[in-house]
N, C-alpha and C positions, 0 to 999 in steps of 0.2 A: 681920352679913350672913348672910342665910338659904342653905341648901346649894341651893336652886336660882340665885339671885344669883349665889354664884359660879360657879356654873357658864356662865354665861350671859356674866359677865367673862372666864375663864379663855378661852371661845369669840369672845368680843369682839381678844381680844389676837393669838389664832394670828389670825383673819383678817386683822389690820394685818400681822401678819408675812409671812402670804403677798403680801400686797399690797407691800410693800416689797421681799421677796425680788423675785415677780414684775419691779417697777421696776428693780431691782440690776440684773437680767439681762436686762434690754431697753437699757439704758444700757451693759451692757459688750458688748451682739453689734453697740450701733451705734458705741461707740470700737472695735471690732474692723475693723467695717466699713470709718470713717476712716483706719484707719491702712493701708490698700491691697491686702486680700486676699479681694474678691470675683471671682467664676468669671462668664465673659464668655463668652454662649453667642448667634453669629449664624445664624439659618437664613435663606437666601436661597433660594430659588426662583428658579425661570429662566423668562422669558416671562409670569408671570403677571399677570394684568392688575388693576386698579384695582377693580374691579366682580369679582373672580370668588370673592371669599369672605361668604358668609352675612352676617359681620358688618359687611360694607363694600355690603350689598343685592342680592346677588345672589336671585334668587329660586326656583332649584331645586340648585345644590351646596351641600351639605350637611356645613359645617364646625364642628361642637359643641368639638371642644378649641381652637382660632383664637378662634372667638366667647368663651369661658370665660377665653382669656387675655386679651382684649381687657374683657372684663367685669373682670377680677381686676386687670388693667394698666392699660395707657395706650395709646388709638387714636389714630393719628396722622394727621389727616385730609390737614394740606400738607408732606407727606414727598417726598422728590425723590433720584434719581441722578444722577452727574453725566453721564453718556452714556446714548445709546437701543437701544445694542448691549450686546453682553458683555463683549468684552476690555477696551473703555477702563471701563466701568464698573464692572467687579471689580476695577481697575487700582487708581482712585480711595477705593471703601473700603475697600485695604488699607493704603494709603497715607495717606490725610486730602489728597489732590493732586487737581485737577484733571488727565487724564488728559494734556493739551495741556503741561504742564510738565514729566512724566517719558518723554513721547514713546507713551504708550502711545495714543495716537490718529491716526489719518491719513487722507490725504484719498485715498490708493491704494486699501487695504483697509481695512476697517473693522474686521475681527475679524483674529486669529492661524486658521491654518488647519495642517492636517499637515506642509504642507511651507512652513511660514514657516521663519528661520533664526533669528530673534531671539525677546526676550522681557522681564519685567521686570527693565530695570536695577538690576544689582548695588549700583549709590548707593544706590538707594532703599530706606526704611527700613519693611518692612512694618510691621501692627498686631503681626503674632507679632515679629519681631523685639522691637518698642518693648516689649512685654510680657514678654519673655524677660529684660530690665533689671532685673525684680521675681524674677526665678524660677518665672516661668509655667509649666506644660505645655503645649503647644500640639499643634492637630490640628488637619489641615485634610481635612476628608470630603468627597467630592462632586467638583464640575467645579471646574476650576482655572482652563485656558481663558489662562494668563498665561505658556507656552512649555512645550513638551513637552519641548524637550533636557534633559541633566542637569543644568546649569548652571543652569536656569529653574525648576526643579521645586520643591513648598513645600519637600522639607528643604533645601534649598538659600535658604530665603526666611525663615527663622524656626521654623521647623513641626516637631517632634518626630515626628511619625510624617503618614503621607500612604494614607488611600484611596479611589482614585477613577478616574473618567475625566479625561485630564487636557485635555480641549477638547470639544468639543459632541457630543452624543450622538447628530446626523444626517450626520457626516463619515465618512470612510472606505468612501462608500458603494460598494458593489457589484452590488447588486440590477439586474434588467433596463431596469424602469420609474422614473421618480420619485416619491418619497413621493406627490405630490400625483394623479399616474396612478394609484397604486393603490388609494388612497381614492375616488377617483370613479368608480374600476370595480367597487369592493366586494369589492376580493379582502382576504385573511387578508395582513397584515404579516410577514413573520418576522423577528425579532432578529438573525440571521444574518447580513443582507444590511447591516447596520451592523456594520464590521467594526472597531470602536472598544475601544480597549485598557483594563482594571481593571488598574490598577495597585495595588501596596504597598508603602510608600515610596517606591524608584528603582525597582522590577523590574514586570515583567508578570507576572499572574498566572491571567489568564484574556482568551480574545481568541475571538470576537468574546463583550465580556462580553451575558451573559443581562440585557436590561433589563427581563424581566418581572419580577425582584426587584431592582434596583438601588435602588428608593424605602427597599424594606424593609429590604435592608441596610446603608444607608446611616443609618437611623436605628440599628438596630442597634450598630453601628461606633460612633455616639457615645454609645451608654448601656453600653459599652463600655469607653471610654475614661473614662466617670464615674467609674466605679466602680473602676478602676485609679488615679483618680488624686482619688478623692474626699479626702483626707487633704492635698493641696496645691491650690494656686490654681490654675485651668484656665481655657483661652481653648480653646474649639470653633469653627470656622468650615465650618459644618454649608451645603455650597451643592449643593441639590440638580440632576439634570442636569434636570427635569423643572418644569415642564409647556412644556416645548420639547420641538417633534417629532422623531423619533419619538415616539409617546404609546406606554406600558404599563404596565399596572398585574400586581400579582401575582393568584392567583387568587381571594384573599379581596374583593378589589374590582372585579375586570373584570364588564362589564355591571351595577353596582349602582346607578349613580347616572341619575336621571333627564337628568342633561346631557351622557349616552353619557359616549366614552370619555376627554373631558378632563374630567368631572366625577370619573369613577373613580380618574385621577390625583391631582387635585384633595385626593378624600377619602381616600386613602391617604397624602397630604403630611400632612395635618389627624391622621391615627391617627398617624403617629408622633412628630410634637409633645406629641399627646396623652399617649404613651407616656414621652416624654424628662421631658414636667410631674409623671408621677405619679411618675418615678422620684426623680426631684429631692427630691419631698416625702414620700417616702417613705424618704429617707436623712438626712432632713434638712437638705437644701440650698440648698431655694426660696431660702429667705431671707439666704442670700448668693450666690445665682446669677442676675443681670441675663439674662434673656430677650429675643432679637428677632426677630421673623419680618418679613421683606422680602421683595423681589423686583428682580432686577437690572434690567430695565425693564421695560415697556408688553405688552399681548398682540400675538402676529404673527397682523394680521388676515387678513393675505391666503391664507391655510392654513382659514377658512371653517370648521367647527366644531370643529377640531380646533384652533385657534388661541382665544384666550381672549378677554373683555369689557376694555375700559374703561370702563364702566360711561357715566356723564354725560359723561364728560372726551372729548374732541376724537383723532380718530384712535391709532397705535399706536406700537410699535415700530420703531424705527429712524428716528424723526420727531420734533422739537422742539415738535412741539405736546401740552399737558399728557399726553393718553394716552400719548405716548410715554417720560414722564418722569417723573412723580407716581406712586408708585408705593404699593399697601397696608403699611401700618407696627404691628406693635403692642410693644409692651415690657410686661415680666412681670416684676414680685420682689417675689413677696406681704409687705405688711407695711411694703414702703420707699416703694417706686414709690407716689405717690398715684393712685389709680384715676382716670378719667376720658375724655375726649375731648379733646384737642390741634388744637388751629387754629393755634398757630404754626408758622413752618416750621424745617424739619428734613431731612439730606440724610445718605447713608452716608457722606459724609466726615469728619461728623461724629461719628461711631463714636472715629474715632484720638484727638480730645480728649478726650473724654468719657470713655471707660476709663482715658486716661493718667493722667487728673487722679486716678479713683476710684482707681486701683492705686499713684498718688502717686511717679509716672514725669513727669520732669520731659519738656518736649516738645521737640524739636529748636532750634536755632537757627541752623542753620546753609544753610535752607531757608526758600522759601513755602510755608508750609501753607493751606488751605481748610477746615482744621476749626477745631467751633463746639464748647465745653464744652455738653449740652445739661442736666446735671446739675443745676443751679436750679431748672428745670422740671421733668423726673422727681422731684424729692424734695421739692421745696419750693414747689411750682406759683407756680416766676417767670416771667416774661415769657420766650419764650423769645427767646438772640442772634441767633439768624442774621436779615438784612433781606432777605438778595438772594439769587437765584439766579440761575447762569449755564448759558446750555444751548449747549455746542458740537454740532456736527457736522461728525466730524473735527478738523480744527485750527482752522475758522470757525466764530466767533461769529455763532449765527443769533437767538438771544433774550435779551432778562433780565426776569424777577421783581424790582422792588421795592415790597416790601410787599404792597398788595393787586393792584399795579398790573404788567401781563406786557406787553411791548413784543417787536413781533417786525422783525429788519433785513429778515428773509429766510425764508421757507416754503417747505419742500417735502416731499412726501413720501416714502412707505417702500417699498421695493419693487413699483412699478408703481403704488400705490394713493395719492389723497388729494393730485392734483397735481406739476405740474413743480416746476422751482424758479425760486422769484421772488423779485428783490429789491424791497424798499418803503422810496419816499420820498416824503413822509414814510414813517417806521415805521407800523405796526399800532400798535393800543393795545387790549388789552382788560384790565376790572375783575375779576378772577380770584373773587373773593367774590360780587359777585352776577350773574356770565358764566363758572363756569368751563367750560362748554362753547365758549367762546372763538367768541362767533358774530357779535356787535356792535361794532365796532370805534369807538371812541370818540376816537381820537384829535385830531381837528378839535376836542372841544371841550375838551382838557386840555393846550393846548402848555406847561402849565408841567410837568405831569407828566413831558414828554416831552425839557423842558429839563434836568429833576434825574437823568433816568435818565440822559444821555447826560452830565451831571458823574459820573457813576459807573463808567461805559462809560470815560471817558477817563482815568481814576483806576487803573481796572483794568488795561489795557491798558498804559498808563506802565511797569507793574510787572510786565509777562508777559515770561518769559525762557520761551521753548518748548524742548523736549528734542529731542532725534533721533530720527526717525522710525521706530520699531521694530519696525512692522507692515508696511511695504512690499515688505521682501526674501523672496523665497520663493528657492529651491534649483529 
């Protein structure tokens, strides 16, 4: 054999080695992975609508790290919440419950307000708690929104360290006029007049907080918390108070975006995702760190440009009709997640199975759950479980989804906007796939579809034990 021959074998042999090595170590980061220690990171947004990110059609905000994870990830086109307000809806993904079974929903109030007296019941088993089974770290950054007292607070809930506002970032108001008067007279907003508490863990630490940085330091706070606890398993539950009004951005974003001031918020939610992905892969963590950007429901239309899109989808927040409840989805973990588009459905309550199962946390049994493993589907592009979806309002059932098929008992709308409330009998019927603006009602000529929803309606309901009402009592 001549001395270039062997050189060309001696070069033949390292490259099967790398290539074998390479394989060794893609098989032990995914026996690592099975055995239940990836980092569980949820970003929520507040109010944002269906339509208000680049990669979901919006056509002037301007989301490049969203759109990149949605490229890198998985877009979830029929993602859902289980409520069209905040508190039963944060109730629900932290739980895997429909809000109507831990009481976190009412026909009184709709949300927890400063002087409600209750909050989420001590039974209940949050996602940090369920994760805390494995030896999580847990953090809950942002609005809470599920009781202010100290009994109700996240470390009280699962949550190792807590920072935030703990309920909506337009209470405590003080100001002369209303939000909505002073947008329409063109005056300067000040922060002030929202006199809404930042919390740290239990204590106060600044009042009325500054919301022209609360975006930024909120992501902050959780590349933060990476990096303290990058060496163990982590669950972040990153829920911004924004793009619910008040609107403000800090000064690296105010007046940038061509869709004024909710695009400004918009692109600064967008930079610090951005910021949390490079940090990720930059420590090398992507790829044990499942990524989700949400929104807890629909945009509040009736706030006019300071309130957000639903893009195609049927009115907003606080309303059972899709815009009020489909909400933008994408999932990030480069390498596992197969990239793609998602048309099956998908709901935040489905959070609580799906990480239990990854982290190989057995799931309760001593409860109804509402969560769906959606784990099949993100890894192995299976069909995804869930068929149905149920849309309360309050403690009545006003709609279900199954399959392509959405049946309404009962419509109405959200705050002054988008109608009274009507009951219908027969139900509505609309084809969600090729009506999901929900405009043609079909049900005259599908009474079977209408007979299987209602075997599901009575299946369901057989099996509902509802909670005590924990939103009603205020002081």
């Amino acid at each position: 054999m001549s001395n270039k021959e062997n050189k060309k074998l001696v070069l033949y042999r390292w490259v099967w080695i790398g290539i074998f090595l390479s394989f060794q170590v893609v098989q032990l980061q995914s026996q690592e992975f099975k055995k239940g220690q990836p980092n569980f990171i949820v970003i929520f947004a507040d109010d944002l609508g269906y339509g208000d990110l680049g990669i979901f059609g919006h056509p002037t905000i301007e989301t490049p790290h969203l759109d990149r994870m949605a490229n890198e990830g998985q877009k979830w086109t029929n993602f859902y919440v289980a409520a069209s307000v905040c508190t039963p809806s944060r109730a629900a993904l932290l739980t895997g419950r429909l809000p109507v079974r831990n009481g976190m929903a009412s026909d009184v109030h709709r949300v927890l307000f400063p002087n409600s007296v209750n909050g989420i019941p001590k039974e209940e088993i949050t996602l940090a708690e369920q994760l805390k089974k494995a030896d999580y770290q847990t953090a809950c950054i942002g609005k809470w929104h599920l009781g202010h007292k100290p009994e109700y607070l996240p470390t009280q809930n699962g949550f190792d360290y807590y920072f935030g506002i703990p309920y909506s970032n337009d209470m405590d108001f003080i100001g002369p006029k209303h939000y909505k008067k002073l947008v329409a007279d063109g005056e300067s907003i000040p922060t002030e007049v929202f006199n809404v508490p930042l919390m740290r863990n239990t204590a106060i630490i600044e009042r009325p907080a500054d919301q022209t940085t609360i975006t930024k330091r909120y992501s902050e706070e959780a590349i933060s918390f990476i990096k303290e606890h990058r060496s163990e398993p982590f669950f972040i539950y990153l829920a911004h108070n924004l793009p619910h009004i008040p609107l403000f951005a800090s000064d690296g974003f105010a007046g940038k975006s061509k869709r004024g001031i909710y695009g400004d918020v918009v692109s600064e939610i967008d930079d610090g995702v951005g910021k949390i992905m490079a940090f990720l892969k930059a420590e090398g963590l992507a790829d044990n760190t499942i990524l989700v950007f949400t929104s807890d429901n629909g945009p509040w239309l009736s706030f006019g440009t300071h309130g957000g899109s639903a893009g195609l989808l049927r009115a907003g927040k606080g309303s059972t009709w899709e815009g009020g409840m489909r909400v933008p989805t994408l999932f990030w973990n480069p390498g596992r997640i197969q990239p793609g588009v998602i048309t099956d459905l998908g709901n935040t309550m489905d959070f609580f199975a799906t990480f239990s199962r990854l982290a190989d946390i057995p799931l309760p049994e001593d409860r109804m759950l509402d969560s769906y493993d959606l784990g099949p589907t993100l890894f192995q592009g299976a069909d995804g479980p869930r068929k149905e979806v149920f849309y309360y309002r309050g403690t009545e059932l006003y709609a279900v989804r199954y399959g392509d098929y959405k049946l309404h008992y009962i419509t109405q709308g959200a705050y002054g906007m988008f109608g009274e409330k009507q009951r219908h009998d027969p139900p509505l019927l609309y084809h969600l796939e090729e009506d999901p603006s929900e405009q043609f009602n079909i049900a005259q000529e599908h009474p079977e579809v209408l007979a299987n929803i209602e075997t599901l309606v009575k299946t369901h309901q057989s099996k509902m034990v509802m909670g005590k009402d924990q939103l009603a009592d205020r002081e």
